[in-house]
C-alpha positions as MATLAB code, in Angstrom:
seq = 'XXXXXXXXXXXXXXXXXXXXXXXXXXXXXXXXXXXXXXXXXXXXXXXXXXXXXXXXXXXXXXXXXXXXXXXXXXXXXXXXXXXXXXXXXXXXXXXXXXXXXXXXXXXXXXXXXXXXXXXXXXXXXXXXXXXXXXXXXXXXXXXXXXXXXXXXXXXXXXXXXXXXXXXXXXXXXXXXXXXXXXXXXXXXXXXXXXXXXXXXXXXXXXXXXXXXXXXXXXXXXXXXXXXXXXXXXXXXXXXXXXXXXXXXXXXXXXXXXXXXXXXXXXXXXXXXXXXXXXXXXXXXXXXXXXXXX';
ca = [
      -4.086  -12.954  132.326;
      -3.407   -9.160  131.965;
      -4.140   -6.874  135.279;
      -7.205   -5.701  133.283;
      -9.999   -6.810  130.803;
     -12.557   -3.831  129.334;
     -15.993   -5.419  127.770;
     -18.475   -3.933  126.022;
     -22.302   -5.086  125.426;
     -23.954   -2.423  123.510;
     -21.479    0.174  124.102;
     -21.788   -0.273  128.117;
     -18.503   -0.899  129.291;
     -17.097   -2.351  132.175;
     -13.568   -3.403  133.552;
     -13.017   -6.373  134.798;
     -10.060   -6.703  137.632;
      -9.848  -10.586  138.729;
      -7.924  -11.089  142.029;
      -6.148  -14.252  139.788;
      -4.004  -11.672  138.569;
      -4.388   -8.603  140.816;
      -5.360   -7.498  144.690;
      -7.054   -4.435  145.187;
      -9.598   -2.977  147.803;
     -12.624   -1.300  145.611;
     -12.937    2.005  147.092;
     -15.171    4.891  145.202;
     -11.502    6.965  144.516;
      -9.922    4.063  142.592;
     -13.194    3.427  140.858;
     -13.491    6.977  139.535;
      -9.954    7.251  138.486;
      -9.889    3.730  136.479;
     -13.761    4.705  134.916;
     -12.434    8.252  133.582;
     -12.170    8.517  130.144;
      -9.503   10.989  129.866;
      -7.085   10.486  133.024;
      -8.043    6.738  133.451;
      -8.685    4.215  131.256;
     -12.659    4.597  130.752;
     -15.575    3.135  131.409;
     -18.931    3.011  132.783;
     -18.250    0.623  136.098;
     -15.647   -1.793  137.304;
     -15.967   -5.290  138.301;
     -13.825   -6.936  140.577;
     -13.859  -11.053  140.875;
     -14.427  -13.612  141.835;
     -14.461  -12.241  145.377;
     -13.536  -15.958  146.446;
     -12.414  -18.940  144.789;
     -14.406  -20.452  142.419;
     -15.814  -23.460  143.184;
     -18.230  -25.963  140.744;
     -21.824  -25.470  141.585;
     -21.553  -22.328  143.861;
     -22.668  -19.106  143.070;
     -19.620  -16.757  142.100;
     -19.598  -13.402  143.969;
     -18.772  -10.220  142.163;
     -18.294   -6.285  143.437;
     -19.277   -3.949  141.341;
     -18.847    0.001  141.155;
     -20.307    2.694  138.707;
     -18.429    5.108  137.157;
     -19.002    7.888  139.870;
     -17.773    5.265  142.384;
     -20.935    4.367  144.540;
     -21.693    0.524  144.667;
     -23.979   -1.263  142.046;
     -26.012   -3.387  143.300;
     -26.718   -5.358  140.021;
     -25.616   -4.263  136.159;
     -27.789   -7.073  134.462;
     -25.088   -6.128  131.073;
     -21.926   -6.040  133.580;
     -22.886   -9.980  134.728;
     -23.188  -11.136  131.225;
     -19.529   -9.725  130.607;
     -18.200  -11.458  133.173;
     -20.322  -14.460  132.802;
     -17.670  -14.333  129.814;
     -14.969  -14.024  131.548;
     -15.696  -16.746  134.113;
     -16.172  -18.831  131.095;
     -12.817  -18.132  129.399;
     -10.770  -18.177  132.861;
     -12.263  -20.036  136.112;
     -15.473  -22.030  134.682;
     -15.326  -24.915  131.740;
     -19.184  -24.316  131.981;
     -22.178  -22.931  130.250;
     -24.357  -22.030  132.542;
     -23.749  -20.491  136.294;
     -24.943  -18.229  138.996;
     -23.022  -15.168  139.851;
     -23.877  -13.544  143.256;
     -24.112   -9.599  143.822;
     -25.490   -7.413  146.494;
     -28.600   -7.806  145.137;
     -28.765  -11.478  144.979;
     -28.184  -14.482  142.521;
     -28.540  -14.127  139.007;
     -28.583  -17.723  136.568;
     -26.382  -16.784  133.646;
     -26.439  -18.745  130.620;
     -23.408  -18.860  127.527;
     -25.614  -19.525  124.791;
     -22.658  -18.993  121.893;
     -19.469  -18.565  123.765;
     -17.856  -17.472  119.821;
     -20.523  -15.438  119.080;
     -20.277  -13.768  123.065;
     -24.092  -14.467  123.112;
     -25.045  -14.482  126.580;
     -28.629  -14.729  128.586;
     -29.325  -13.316  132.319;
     -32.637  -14.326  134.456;
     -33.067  -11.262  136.736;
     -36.000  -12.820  138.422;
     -39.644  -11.230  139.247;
     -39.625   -7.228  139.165;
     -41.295   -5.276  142.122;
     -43.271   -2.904  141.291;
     -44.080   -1.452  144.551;
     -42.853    2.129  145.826;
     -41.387    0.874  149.115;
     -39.018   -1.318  146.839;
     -36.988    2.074  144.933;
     -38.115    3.475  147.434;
     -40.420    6.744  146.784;
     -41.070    8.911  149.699;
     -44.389    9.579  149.809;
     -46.041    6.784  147.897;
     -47.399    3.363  148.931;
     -48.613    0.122  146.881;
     -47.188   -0.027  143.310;
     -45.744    3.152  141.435;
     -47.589    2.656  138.489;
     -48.451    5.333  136.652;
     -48.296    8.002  138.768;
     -47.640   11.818  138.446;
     -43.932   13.253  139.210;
     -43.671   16.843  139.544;
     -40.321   18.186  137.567;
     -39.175   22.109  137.093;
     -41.868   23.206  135.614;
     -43.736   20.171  134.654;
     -45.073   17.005  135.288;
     -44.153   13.549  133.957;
     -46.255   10.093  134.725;
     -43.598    7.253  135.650;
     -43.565    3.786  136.556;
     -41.123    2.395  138.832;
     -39.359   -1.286  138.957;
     -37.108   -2.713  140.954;
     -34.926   -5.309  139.527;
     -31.821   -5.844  141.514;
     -31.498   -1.838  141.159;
     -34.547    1.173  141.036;
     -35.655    1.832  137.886;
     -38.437    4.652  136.781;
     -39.738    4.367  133.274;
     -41.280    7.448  131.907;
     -43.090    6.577  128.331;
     -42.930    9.668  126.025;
     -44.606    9.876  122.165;
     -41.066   11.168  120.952;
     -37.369   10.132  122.034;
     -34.013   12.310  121.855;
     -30.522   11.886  123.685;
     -31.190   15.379  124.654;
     -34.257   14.812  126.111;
     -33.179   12.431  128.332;
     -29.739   14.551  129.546;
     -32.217   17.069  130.411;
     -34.778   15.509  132.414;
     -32.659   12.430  133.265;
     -30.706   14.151  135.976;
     -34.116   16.056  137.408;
     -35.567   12.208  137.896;
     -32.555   10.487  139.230;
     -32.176   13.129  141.991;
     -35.774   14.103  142.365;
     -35.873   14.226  146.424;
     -38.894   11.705  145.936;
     -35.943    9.303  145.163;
     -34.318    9.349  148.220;
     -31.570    6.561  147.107;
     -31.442    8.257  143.429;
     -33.350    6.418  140.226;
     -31.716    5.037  137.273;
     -34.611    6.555  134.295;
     -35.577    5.148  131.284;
     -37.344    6.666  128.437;
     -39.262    4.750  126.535;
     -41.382    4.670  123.069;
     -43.632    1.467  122.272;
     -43.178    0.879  118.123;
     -45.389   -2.049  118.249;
     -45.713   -5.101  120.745;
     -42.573   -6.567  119.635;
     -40.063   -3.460  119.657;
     -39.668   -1.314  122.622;
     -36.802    1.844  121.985;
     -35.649    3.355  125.173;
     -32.629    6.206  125.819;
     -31.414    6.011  129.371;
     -29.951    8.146  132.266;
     -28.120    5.987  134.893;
     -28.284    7.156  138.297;
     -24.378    6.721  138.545;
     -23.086    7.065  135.272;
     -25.437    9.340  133.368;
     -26.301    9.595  129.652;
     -25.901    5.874  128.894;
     -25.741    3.841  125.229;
     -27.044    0.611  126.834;
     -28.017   -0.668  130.060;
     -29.342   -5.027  130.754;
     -31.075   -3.878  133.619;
     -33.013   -0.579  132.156;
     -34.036   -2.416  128.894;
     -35.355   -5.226  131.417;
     -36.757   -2.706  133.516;
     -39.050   -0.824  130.403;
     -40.468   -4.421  128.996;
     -41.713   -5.083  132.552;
     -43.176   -1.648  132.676;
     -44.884   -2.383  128.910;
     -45.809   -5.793  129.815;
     -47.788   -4.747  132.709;
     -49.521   -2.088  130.981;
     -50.605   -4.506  128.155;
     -48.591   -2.647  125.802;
     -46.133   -5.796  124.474;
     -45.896   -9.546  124.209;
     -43.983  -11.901  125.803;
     -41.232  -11.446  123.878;
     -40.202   -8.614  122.668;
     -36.740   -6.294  121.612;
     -35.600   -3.345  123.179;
     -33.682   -0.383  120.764;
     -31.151    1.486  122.709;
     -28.490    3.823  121.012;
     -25.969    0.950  121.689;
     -28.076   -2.175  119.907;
     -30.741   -4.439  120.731;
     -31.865   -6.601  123.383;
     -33.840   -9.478  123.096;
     -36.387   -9.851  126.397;
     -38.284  -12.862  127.093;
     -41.334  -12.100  130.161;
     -42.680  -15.942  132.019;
     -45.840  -16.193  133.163;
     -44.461  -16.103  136.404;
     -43.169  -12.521  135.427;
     -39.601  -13.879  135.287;
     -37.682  -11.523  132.801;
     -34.865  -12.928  130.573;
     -32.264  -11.083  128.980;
     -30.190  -11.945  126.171;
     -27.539   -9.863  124.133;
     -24.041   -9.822  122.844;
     -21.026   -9.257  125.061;
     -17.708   -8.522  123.574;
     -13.593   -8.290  125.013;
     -12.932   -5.103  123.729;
      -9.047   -5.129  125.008;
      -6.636   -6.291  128.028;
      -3.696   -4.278  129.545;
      -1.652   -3.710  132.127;
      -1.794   -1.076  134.639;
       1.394    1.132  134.846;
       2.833    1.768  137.770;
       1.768    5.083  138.336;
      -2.210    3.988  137.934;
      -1.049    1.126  139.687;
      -0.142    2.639  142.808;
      -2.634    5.869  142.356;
      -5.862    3.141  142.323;
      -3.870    0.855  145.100;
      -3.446   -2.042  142.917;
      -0.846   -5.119  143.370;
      -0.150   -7.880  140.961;
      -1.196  -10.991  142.576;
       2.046  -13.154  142.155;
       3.962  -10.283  143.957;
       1.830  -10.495  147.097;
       3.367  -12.921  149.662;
       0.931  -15.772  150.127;
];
């Protein structure tokens, strides 16, 4: 196993440092430096794990950090990349549960070849203490957000990670780098937003461009294309199952009766590598095998 493995699922990328191969403390510094693009190796998180050995039947625990180095609590894409990678290295096993901060997650290799791969991120909250949003109680549904000099009506979700999902008759990258930002860090969002923009084609096709709340202007995101088909499906706007556009490709969402969402996509190994020794020592990485046991 190489000291690193980059994935991609609809141009998200993540790392993926496995302490099989490497030991390293995540800290925000080392996080920034390996996510940078020009001075690091790129990318829009980092995963480190299993956080403990793998054992049959018992959720695996994984750290994750965004690009900008704060904590993610879940990145529905990032567990479906290394639902891969738990498959290919510590897991003869198609189906799993991988543990984050923000709780279990059943993960599901439906063509290990193909890197087809389905997430159950549970019941959404819809309710403003969930994000949270100062000022509001009940469910943010529909409800008006003042910006610089205007006003937009959003609907937040909570899905392992707050979500706000502002429906708009027309879609642009630029639109969304230019009001993105204003939501995410909108002092009504007191532990920042990731945003979604979203355009309803039909009941079956959802497109969406996205602003993360720590990595920015975004191709793809699991958990934002989750996050707009619960926001549809509650306003009666889509079935039950139903694909979400982003710039990056398509997601295929599947909404229970019991509000459960499903998520399934492609994940692909984009490369592995080996840290030199200068990244190596700048991030505070150590090769496994060299530390005494």
């Amino acid at each position: 196993m190489a000291d690193f493995v980059k994935y991609q699922a609809l141009g998200n990328d993540y790392l993926v440092l496995d302490p099989q191969q490497v030991k390293w403390e995540p800290s925000p510094a080392a996080a920034r430096q390996l996510c940078d693009r020009h001075f690091g190796i790129g990318a829009d998180g980092v995963m480190y794990g299993p956080v403990k050995p793998v054992q049959a039947g018992q959720p695996v625990e994984l750290v994750t950090l965004n690009s900008d180095g704060t904590t993610c609590g879940l990145s529905a894409n990032g567990v479906r990349m290394f639902a891969l990678h738990l498959a290919e290295h510590h897991l003869d096993a198609t189906s799993f549960t991988i543990r984050t901060p923000a709780g279990d997650s059943l993960v599901e290799i439906a063509d290990f070849s193909a890197g087809l791969v389905r997430v159950n991120l549970g019941r959404p909250s819809f309710e403003a203490g969930a994000i949270p949003v100062l000022g509001l109680s009940g469910p943010a549904i529909d409800w008006t957000l003042d910006l610089d000099g205007e006003q937009v009506t959003a609907t937040c979700v909570h899905n392992g990670n707050p979500h706000t999902v502002v429906f708009l008759d027309e879609l642009s990258a630029d639109r969304a780098r230019e009001l993105g930002p204003q939501i995410a860090r909108h002092p009504r969002f007191p532990d920042r937003t990731n945003v979604e923009f979203a355009r309803v084609r039909d009941r079956r096709l959802i497109e969406v461009e996205i602003w993360e709340r720590g990595a920015g202007y975004t191709l793809a995101s699991g958990g934002s294309g989750c996050a707009v088909a619960s926001a549809a499906h509650l306003a009666g706007l889509v079935d039950d199952e139903l694909t979400v556009q982003m710039p990056g490709g398509q997601l295929q969402i599947s909404i229970g009766a019991d509000q459960c969402v499903t998520m399934t996509g492609i994940v692909e190994k984009v490369a592995t590598g080996d840290f030199s020794a200068t990244l190596g020592e700048r991030i505070g990485v150590s090769r496994a095998s060299a530390v005494p046991a």
